[in-house]
C-alpha positions in Angstrom: 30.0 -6.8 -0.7 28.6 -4.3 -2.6 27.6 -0.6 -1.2 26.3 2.3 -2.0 25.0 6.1 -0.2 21.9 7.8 -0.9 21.0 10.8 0.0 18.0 12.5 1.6 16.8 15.5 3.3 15.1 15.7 6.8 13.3 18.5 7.9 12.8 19.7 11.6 10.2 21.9 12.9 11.6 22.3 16.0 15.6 22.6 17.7 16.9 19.1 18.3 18.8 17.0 20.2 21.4 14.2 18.8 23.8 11.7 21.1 27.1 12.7 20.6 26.5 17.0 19.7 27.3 19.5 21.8 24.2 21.4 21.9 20.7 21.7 20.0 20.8 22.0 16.4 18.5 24.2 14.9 14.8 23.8 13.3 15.7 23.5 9.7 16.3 21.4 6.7 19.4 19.1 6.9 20.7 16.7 4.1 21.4 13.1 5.5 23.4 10.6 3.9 22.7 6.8 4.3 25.6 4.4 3.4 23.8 1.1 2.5 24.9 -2.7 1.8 23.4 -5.0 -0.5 21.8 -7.9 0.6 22.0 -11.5 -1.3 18.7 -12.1 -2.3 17.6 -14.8 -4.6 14.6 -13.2 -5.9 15.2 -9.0 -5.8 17.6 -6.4 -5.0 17.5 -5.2 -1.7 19.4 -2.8 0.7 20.3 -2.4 4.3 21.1 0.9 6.4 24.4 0.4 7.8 24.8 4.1 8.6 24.6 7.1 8.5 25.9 11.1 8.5 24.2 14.2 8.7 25.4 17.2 7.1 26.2 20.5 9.8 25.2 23.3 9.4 21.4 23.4 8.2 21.4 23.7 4.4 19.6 27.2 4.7 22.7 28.4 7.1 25.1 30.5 5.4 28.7 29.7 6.5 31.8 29.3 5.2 32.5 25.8 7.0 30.5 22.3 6.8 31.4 18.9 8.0 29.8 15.7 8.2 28.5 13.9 11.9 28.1 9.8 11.2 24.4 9.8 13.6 22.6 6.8 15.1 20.2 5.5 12.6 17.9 4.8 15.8 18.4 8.4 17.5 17.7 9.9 14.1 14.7 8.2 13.8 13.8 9.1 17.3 14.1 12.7 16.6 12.5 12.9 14.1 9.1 11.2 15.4 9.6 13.4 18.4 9.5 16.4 15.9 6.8 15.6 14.2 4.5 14.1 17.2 1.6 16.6 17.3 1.9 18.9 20.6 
């Protein structure tokens, strides 16, 4: 089958909480990666989210260190709503 990752950046206004981290990342930019599958279509290329890794730390952090966390499509999508749900 055959696959592919894009790549996209999420922004959050406020710290945040992800299954599986230690603690609250902080609000910032982040770049995410989606690994993707194609699906046999007749008509049209399409895609499907299989999974996915966000990048640690922030992009606007300075260090000398950065590593990759594979992340719940769900949870990530969950944080993110609950960031950007009005107060």
């Amino acid at each position: 089958m055959t696959s592919r990752t894009t790549e996209t950046i999420v922004r959050f206004t406020s710290p945040f909480h992800l299954p599986g981290f230690d603690g609250a990342q902080p609000a910032r930019e982040y770049r995410v990666d989606y690994d993707e599958e194609l699906i046999d279509s007749v008509s049209r290329l399409a895609w499907r989210q299989i999974g996915a890794f966000i990048h640690l730390p922030a992009i606007a952090t300075q260090s000398s260190t950065q590593q990759m966390m594979p992340i719940s499509l769900s949870a990530l999508e969950t944080a993110l709503e609950k960031d950007h749900k009005p107060s």
